[in-house]
MARKE-89842 format. One line per 3 residues: number of its first residue (from 1); their letters; for each residue z, x, y of N, C-alpha, C, O. Coordinates in nm, 2 decimals. Layout:
BEGIN
NUM	A	Z X Y Z X Y Z X Y Z X Y  ...;
***
This chain:
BEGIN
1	XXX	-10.70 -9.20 -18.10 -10.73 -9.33 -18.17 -10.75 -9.44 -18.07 -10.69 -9.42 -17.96  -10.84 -9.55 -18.09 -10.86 -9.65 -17.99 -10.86 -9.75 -18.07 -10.89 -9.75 -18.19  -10.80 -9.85 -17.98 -10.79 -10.02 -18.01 -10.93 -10.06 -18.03 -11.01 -9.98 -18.00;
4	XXX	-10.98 -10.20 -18.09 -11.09 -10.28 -18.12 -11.15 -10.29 -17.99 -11.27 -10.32 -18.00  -11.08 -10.28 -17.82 -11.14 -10.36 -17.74 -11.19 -10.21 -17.64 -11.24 -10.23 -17.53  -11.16 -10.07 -17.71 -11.22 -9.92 -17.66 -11.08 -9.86 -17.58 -11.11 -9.76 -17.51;
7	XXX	-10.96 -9.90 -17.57 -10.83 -9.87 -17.54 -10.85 -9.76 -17.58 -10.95 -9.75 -17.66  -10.77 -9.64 -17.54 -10.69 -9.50 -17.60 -10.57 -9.58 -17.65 -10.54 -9.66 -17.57  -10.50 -9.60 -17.74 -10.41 -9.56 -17.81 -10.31 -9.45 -17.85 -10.35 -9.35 -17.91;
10	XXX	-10.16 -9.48 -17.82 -10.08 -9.35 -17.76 -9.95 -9.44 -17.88 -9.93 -9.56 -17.90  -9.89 -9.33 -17.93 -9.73 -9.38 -18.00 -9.69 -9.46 -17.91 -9.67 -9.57 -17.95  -9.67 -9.43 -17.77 -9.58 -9.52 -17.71 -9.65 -9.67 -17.69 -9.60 -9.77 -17.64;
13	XXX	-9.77 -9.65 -17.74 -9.82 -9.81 -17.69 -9.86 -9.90 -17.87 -9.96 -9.95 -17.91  -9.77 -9.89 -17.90 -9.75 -9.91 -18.05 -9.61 -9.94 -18.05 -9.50 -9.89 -18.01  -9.68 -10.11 -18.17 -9.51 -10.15 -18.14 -9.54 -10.19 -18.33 -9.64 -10.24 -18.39;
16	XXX	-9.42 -10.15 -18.38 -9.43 -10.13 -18.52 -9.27 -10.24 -18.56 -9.15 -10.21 -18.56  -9.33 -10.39 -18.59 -9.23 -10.50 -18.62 -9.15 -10.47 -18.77 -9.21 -10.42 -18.86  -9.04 -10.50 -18.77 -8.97 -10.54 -18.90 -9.05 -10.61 -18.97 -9.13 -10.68 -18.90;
19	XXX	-9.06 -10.63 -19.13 -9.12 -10.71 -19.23 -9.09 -10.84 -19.14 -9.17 -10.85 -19.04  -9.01 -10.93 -19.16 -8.99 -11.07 -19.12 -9.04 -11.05 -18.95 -9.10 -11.14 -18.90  -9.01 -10.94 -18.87 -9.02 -10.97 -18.72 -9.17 -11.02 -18.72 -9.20 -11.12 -18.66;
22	XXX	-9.25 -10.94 -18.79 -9.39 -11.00 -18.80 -9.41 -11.11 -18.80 -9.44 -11.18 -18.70  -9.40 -11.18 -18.92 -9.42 -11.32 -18.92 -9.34 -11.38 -18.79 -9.40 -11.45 -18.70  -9.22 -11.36 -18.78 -9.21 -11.44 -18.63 -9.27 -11.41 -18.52 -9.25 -11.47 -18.42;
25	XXX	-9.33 -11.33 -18.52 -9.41 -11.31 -18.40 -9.53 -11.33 -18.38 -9.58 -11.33 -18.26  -9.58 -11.36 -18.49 -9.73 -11.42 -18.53 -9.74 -11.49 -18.65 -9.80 -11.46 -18.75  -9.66 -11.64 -18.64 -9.68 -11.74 -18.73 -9.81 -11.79 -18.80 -9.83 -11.82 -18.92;
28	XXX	-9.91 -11.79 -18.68 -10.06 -11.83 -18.72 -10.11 -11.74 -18.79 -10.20 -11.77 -18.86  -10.07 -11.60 -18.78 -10.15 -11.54 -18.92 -10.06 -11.56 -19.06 -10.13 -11.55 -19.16  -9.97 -11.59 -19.08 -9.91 -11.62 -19.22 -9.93 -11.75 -19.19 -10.04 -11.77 -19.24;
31	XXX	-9.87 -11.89 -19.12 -9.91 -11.98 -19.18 -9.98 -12.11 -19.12 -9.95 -12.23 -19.12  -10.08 -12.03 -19.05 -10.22 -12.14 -19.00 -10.19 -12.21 -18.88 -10.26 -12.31 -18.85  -10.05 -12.17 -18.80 -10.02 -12.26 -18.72 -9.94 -12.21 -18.62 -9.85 -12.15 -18.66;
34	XXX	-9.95 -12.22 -18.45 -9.87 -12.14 -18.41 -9.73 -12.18 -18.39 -9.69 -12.30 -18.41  -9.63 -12.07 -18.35 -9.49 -12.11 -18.30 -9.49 -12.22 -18.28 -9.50 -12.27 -18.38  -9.49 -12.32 -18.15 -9.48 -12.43 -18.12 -9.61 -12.55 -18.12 -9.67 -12.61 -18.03;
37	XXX	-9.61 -12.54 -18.28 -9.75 -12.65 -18.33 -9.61 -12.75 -18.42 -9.51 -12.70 -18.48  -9.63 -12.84 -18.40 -9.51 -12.97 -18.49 -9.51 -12.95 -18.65 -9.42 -12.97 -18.73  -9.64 -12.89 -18.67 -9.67 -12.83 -18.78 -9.65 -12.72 -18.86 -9.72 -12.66 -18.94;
40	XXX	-9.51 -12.70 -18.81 -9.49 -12.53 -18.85 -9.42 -12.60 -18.98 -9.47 -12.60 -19.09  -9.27 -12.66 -18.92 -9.21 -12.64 -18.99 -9.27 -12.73 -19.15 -9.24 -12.66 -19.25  -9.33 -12.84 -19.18 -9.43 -12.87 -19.29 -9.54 -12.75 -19.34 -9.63 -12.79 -19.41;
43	XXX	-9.53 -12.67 -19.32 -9.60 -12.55 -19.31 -9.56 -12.45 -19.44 -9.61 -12.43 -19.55  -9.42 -12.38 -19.35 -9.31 -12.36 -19.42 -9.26 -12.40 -19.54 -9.23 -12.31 -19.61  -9.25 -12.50 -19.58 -9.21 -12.59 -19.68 -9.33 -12.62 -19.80 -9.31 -12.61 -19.93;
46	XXX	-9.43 -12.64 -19.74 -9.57 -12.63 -19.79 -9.59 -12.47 -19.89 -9.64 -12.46 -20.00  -9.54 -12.38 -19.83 -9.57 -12.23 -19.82 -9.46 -12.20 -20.00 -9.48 -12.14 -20.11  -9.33 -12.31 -19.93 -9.22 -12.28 -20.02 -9.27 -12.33 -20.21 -9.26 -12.27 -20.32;
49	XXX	-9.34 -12.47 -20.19 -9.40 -12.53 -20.31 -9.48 -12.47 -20.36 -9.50 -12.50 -20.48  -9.58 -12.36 -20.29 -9.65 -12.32 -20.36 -9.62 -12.21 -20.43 -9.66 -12.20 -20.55  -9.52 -12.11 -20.35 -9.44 -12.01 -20.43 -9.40 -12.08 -20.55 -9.45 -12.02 -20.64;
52	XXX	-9.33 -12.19 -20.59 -9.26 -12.24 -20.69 -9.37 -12.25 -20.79 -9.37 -12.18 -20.90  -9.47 -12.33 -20.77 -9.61 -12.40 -20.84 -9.66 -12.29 -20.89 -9.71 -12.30 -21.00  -9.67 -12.16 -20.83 -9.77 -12.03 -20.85 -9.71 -11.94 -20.93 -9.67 -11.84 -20.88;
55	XXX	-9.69 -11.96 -21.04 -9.63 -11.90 -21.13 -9.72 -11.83 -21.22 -9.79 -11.89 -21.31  -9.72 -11.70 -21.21 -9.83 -11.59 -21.30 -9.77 -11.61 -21.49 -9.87 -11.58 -21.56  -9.68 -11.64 -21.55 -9.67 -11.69 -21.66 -9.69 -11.80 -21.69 -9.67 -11.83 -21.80;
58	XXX	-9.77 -11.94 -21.54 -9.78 -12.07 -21.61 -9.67 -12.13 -21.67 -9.69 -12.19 -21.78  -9.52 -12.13 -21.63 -9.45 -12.18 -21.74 -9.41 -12.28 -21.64 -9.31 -12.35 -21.67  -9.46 -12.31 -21.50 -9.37 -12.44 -21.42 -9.46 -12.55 -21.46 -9.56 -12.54 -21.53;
61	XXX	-9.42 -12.63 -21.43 -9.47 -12.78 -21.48 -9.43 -12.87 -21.39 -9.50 -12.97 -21.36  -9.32 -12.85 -21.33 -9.23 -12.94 -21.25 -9.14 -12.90 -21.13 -9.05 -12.82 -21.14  -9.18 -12.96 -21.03 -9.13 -12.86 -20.88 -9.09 -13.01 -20.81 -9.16 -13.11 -20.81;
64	XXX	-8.95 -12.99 -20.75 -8.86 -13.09 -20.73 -8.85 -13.06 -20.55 -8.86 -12.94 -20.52  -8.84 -13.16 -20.47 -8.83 -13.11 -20.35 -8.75 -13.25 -20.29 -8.78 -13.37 -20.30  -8.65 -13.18 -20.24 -8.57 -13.24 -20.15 -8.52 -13.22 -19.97 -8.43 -13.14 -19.93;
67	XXX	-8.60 -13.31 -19.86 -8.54 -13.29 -19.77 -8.40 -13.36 -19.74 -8.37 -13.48 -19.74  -8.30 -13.21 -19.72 -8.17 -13.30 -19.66 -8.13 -13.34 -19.51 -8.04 -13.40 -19.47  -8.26 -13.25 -19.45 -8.24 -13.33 -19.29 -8.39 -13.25 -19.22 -8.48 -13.20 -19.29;
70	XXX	-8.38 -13.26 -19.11 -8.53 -13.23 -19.04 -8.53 -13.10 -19.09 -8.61 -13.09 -19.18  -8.46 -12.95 -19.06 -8.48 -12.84 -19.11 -8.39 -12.76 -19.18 -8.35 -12.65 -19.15  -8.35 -12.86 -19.32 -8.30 -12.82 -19.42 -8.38 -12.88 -19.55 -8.36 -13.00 -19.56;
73	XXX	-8.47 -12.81 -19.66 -8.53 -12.85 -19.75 -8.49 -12.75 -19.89 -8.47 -12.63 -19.89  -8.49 -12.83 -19.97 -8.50 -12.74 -20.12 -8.64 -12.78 -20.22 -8.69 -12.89 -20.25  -8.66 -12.68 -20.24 -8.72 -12.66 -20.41 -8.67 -12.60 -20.49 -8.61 -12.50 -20.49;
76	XXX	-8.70 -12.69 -20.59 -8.66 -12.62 -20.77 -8.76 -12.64 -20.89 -8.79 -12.74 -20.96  -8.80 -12.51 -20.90 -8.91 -12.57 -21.04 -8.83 -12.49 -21.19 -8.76 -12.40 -21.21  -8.90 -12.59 -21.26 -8.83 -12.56 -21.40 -8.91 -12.44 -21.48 -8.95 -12.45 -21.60;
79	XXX	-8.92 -12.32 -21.40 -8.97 -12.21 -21.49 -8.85 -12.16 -21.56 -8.75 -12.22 -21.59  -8.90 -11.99 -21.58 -8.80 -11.88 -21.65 -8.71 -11.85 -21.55 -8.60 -11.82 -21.60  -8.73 -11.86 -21.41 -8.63 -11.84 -21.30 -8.70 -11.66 -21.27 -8.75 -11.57 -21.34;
82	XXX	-8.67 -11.67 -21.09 -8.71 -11.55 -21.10 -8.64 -11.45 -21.12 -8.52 -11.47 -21.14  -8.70 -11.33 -21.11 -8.62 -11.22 -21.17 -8.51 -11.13 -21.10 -8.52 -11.07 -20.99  -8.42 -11.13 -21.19 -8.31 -11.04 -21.13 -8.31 -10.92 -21.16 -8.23 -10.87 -21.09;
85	XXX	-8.38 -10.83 -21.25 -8.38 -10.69 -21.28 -8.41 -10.58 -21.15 -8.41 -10.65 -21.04  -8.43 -10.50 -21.13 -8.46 -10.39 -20.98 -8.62 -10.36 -21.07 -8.65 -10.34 -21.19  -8.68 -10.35 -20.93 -8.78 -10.27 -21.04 -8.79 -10.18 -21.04 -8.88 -10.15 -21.11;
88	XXX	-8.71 -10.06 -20.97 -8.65 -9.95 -21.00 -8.51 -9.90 -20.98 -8.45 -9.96 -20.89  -8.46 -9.82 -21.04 -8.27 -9.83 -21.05 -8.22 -9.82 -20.89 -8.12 -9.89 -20.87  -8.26 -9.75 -20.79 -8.22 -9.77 -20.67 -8.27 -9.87 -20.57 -8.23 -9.88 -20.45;
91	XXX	-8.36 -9.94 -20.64 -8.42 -10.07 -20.57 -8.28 -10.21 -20.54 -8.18 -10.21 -20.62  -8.28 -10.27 -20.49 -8.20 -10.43 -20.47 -8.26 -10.51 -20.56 -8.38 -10.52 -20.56  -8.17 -10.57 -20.67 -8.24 -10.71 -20.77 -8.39 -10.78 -20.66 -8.41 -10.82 -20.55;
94	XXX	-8.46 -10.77 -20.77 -8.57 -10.84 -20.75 -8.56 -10.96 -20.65 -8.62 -10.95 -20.55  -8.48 -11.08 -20.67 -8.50 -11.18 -20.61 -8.42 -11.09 -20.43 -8.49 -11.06 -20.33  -8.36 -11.07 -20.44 -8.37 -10.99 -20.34 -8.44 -10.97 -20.21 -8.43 -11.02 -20.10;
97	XXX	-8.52 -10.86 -20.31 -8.66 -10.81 -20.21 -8.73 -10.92 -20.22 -8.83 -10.90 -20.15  -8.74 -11.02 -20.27 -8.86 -11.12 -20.26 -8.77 -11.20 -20.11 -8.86 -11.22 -20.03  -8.70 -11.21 -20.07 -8.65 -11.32 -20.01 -8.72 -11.20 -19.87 -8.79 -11.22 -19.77;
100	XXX	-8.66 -11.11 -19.91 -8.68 -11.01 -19.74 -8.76 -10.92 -19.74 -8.76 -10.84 -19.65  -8.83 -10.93 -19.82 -8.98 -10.77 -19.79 -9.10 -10.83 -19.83 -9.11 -10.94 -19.89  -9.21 -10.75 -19.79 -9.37 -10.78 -19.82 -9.38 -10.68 -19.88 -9.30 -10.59 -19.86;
103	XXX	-9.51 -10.66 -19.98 -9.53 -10.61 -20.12 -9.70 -10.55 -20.05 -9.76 -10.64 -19.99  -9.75 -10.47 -20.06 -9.86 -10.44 -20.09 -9.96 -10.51 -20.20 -9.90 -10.59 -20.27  -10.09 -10.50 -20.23 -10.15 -10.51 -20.35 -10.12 -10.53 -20.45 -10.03 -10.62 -20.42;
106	XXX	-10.12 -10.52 -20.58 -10.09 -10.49 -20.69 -10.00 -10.58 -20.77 -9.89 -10.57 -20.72  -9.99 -10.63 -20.83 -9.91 -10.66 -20.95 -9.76 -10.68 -20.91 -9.70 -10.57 -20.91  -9.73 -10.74 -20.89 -9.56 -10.81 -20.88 -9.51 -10.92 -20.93 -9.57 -11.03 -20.91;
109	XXX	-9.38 -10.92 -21.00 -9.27 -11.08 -21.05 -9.31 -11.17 -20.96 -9.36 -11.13 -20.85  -9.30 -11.31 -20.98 -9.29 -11.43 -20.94 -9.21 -11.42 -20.79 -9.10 -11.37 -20.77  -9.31 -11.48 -20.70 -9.16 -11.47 -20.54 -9.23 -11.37 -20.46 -9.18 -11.36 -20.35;
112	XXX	-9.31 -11.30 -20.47 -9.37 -11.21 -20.36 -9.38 -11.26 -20.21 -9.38 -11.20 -20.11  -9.39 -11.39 -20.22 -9.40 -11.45 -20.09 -9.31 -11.55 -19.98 -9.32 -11.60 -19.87  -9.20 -11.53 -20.11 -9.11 -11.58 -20.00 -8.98 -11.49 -19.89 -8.86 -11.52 -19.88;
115	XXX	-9.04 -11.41 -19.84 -9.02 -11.39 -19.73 -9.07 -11.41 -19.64 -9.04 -11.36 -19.53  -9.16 -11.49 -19.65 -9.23 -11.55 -19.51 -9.18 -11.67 -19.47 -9.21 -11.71 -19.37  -9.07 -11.75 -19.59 -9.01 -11.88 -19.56 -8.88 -11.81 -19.49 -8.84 -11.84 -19.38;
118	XXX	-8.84 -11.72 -19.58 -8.70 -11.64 -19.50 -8.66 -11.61 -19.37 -8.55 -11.59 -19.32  -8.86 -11.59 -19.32 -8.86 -11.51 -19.15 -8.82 -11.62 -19.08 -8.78 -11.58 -18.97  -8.82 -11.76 -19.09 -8.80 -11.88 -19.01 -8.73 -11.93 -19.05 -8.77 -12.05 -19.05;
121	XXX	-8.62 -11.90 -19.11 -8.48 -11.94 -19.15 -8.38 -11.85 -19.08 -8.39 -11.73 -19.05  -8.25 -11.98 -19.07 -8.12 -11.88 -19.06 -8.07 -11.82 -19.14 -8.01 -11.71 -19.13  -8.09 -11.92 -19.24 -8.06 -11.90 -19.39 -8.13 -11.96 -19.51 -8.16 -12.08 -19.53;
124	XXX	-8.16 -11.84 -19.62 -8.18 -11.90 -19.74 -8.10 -11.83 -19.84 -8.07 -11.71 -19.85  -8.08 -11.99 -19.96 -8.00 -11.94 -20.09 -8.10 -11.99 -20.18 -8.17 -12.09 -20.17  -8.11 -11.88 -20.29 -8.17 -11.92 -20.40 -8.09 -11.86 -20.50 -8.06 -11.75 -20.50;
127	XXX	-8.06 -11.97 -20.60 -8.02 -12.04 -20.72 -8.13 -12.00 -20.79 -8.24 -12.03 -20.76  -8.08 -11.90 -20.96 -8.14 -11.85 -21.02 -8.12 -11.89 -21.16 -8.02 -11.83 -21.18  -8.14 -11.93 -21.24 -8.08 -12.02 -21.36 -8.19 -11.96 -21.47 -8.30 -12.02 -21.50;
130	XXX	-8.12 -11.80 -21.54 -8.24 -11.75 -21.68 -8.16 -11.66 -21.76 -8.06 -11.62 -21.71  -8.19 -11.62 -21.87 -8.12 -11.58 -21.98 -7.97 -11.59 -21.99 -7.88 -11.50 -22.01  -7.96 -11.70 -21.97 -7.81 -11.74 -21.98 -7.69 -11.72 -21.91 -7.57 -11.71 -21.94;
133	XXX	-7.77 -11.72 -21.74 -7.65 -11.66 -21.63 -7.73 -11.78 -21.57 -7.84 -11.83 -21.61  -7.63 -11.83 -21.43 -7.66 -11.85 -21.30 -7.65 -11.75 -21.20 -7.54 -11.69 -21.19  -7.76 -11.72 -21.11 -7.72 -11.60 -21.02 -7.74 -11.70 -20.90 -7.77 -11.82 -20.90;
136	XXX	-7.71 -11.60 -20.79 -7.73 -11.67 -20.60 -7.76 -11.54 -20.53 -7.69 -11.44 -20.50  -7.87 -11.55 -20.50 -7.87 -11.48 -20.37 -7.88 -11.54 -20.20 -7.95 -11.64 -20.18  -7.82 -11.48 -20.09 -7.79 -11.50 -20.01 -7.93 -11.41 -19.88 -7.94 -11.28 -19.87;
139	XXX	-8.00 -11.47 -19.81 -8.09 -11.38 -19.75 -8.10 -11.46 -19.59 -8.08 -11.58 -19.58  -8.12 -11.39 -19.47 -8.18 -11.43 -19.34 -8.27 -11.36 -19.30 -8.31 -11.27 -19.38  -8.32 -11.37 -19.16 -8.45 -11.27 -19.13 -8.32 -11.15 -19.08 -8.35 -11.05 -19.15;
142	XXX	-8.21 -11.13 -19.02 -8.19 -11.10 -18.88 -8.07 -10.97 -19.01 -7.99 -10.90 -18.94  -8.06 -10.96 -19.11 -7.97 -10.86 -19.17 -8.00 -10.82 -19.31 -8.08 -10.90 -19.38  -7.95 -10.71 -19.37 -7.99 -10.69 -19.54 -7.92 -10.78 -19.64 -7.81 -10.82 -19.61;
145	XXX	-7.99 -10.82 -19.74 -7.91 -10.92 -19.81 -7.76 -10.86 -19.90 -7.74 -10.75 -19.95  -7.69 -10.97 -19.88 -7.56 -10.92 -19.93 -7.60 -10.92 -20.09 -7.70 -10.97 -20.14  -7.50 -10.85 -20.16 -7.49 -10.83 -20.29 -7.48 -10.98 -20.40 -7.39 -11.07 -20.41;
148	XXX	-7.62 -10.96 -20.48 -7.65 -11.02 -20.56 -7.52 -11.13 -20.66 -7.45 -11.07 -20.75  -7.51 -11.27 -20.63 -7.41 -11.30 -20.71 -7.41 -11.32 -20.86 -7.53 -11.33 -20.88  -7.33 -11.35 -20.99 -7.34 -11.36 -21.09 -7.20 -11.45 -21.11 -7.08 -11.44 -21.11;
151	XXX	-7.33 -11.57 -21.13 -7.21 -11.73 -21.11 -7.15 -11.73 -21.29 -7.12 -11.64 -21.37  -7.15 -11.88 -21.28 -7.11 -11.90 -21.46 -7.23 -11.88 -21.54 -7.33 -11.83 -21.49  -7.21 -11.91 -21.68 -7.31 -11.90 -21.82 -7.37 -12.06 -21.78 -7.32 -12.15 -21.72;
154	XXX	-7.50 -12.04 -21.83 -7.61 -12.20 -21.83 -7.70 -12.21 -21.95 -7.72 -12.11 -22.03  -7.74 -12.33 -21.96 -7.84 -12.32 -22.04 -7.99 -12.36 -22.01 -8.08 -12.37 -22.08  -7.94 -12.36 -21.82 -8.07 -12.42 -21.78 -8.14 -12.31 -21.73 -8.08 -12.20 -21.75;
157	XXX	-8.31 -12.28 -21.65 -8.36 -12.25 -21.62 -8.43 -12.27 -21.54 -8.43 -12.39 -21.51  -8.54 -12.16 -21.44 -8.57 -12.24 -21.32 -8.52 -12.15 -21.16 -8.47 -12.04 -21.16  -8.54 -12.20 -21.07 -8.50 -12.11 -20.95 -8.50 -12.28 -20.86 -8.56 -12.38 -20.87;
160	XXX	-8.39 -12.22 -20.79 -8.41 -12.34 -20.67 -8.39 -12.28 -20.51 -8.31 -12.19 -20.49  -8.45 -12.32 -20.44 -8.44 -12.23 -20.26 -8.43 -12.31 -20.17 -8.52 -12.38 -20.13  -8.34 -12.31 -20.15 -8.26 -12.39 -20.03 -8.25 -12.32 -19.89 -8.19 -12.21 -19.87;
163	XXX	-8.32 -12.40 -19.80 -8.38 -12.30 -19.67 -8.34 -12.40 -19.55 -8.37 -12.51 -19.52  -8.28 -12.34 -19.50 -8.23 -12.35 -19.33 -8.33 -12.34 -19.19 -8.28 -12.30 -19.09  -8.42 -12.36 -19.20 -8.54 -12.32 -19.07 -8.43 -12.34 -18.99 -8.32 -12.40 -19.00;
166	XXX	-8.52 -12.24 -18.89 -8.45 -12.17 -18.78 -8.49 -12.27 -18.68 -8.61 -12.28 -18.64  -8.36 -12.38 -18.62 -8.44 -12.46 -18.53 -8.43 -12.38 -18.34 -8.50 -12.44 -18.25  -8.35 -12.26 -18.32 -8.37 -12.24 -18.21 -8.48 -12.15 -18.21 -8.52 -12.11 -18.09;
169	XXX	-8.56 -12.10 -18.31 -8.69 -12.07 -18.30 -8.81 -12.14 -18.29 -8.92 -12.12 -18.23  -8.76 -12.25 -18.39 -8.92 -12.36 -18.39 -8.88 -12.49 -18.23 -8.97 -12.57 -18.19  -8.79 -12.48 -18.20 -8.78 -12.57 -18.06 -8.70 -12.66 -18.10 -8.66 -12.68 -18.22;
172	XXX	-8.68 -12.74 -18.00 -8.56 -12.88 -18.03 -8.63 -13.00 -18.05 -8.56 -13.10 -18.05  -8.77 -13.03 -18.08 -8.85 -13.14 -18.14 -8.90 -13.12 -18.28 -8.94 -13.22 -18.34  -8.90 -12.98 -18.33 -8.90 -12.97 -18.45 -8.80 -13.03 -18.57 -8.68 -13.03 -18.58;
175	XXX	-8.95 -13.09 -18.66 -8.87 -13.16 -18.80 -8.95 -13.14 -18.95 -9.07 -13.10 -18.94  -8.93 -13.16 -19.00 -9.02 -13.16 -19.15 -9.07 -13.30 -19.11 -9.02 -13.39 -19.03  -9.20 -13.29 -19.20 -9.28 -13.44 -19.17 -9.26 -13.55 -19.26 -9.30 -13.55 -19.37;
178	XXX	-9.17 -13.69 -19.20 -9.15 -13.77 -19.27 -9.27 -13.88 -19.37 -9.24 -13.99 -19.40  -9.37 -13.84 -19.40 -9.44 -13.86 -19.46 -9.48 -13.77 -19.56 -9.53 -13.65 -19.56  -9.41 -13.91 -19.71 -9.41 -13.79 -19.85 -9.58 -13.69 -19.89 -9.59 -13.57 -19.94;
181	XXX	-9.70 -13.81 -19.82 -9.77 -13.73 -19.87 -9.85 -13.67 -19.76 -9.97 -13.65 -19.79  -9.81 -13.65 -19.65 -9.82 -13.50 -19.56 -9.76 -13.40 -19.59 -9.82 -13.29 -19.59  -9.60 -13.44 -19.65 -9.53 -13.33 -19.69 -9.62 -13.22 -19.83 -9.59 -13.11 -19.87;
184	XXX	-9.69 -13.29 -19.87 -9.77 -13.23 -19.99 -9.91 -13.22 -19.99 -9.96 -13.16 -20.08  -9.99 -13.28 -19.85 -10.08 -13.20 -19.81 -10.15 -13.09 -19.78 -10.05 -13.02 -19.76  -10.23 -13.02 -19.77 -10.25 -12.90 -19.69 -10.43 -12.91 -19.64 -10.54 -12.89 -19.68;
187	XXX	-10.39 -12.94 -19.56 -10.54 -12.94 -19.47 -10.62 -12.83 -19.47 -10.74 -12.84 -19.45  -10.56 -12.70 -19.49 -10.60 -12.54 -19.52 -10.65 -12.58 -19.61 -10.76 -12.64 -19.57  -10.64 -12.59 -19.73 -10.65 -12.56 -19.83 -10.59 -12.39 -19.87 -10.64 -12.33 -19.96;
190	XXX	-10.48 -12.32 -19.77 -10.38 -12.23 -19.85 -10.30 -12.27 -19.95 -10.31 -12.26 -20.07  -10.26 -12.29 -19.92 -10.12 -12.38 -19.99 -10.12 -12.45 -20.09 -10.04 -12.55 -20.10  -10.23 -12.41 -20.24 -10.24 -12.53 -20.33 -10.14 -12.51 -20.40 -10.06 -12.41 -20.40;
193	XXX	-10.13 -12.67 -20.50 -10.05 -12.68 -20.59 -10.16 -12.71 -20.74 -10.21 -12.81 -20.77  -10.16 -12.58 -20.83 -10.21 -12.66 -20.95 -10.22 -12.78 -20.99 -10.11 -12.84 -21.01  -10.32 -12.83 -21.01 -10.30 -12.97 -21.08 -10.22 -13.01 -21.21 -10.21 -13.13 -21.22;
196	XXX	-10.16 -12.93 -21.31 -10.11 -12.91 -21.36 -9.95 -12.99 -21.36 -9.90 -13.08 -21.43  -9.90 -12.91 -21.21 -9.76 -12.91 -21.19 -9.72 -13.04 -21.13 -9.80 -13.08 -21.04  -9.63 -13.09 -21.15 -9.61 -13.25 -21.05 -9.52 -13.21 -20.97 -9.44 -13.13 -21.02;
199	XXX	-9.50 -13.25 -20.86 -9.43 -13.24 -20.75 -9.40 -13.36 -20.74 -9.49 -13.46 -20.74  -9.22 -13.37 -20.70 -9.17 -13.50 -20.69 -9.10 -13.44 -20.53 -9.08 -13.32 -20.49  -9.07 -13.60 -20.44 -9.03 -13.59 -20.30 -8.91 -13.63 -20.27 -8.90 -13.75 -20.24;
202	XXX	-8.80 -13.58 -20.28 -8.70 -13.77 -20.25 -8.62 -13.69 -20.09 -8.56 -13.58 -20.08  -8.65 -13.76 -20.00 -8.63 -13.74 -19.82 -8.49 -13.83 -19.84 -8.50 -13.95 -19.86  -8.37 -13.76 -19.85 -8.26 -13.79 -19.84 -8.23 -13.84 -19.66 -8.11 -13.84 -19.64;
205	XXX	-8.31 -13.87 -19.57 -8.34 -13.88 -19.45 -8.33 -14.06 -19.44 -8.26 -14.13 -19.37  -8.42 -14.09 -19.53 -8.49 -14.22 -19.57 -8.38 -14.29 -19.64 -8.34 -14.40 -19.59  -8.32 -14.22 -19.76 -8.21 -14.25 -19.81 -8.09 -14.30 -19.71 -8.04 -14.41 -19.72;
208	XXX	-8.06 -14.20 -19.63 -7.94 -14.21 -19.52 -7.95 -14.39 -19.43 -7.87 -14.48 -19.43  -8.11 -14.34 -19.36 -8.13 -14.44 -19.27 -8.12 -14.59 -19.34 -8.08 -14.68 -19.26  -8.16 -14.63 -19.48 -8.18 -14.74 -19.55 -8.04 -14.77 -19.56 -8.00 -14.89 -19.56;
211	XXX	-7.93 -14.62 -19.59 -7.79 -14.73 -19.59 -7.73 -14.78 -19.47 -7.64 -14.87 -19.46  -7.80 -14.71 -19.38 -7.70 -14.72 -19.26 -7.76 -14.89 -19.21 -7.68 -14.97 -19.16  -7.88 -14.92 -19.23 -7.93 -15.04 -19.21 -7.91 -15.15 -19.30 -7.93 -15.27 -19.27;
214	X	-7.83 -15.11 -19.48 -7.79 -15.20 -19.49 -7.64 -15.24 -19.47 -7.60 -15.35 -19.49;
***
């Protein structure tokens, strides 16, 4: 077998990454920007709204985003919440494998893509709120996710993902972009949000600094 540039190609000259190792290892093909562009981490977050917004049942309307500091942000939209069922009996609950694996083609639940927010995190939790449970799952790039939790009874609905970017990977000048509507930009044009859904901003950042000044 030969490479694109007429190489022989040998097993040993083949390096075959973990799901997430990929994306860290080539940011610019998942999200338009390399490792050390200021732009990653708005990127990421960008990547996270759209997951929320892109709902194959159409039932979100409303996607809430909160930064709690340069690289800690949440989203929560008010769908059905994603799914906790396996999609086969020896599989890990769905939300699960959404936080830590890539999917082939075809037809899959809500969340197929956020393991690409996961690979540049130390940590993410997502808050599951549907058929009358709250669940939690717990995911990083660097181990398998721990076992699925099943919090109290609700009546609410919806998913929220609360993400930790990994700042000794994105560098020590990395921050989310304090400008609300950069933060909801996308100069790609990857990353839409139906027009449909409203997306609200509140930079608890802004919040902080306004008290500390008054």
């Amino acid at each position: 077998m030969t490479s694109h540039d007429g190489r022989q190609l040998t097993a040993s000259g083949i390096t075959v990454w973990p799901n997430l190792m990929a994306v860290r290892s080539r940011p610019l093909m998942y999200f338009g920007v390399d490792r050390h562009d200021p732009a990653l981490p708005g990127q990421v977050l960008r990547w996270a709204v759209h997951q929320a917004a892109a709902d194959p049942q159409s039932l979100v309307s409303q996607v809430d985003v909160v930064i709690e500091s340069d690289l800690v942000f949440s989203v929560r939209d008010n769908g059905v919440g994603l799914s906790v069922d396996r999609i086969r009996p020896q599989r890990a609950p769905w939300v699960a494998e959404a936080l830590t694996a890539f999917f082939g083609p075809g037809p899959c639940p809500a969340g197929t893509g956020l393991a690409m927010v996961t690979a540049l995190c130390t940590a993410v939790v997502a808050d599951v709120w549907r058929d009358g449970r709250h669940y939690r799952q717990w995911a990083d790039w660097r181990y398998p996710p721990p076992q699925l939790q099943v919090l109290d009874e609700t009546e609410e609905h919806g998913t929220e993902i609360l993400a930790h970017l990994d700042g000794a990977y994105l560098g020590p000048h990395a921050r989310l972009p304090l400008d609300p509507a950069e933060l909801l930009s996308d100069p790609s044009g990857d990353f839409t949000v139906p027009s449909d859904v409203d997306v609200t901003v509140i930079d608890r950042r802004r919040v902080r600094a306004a008290d500390t000044d008054a």
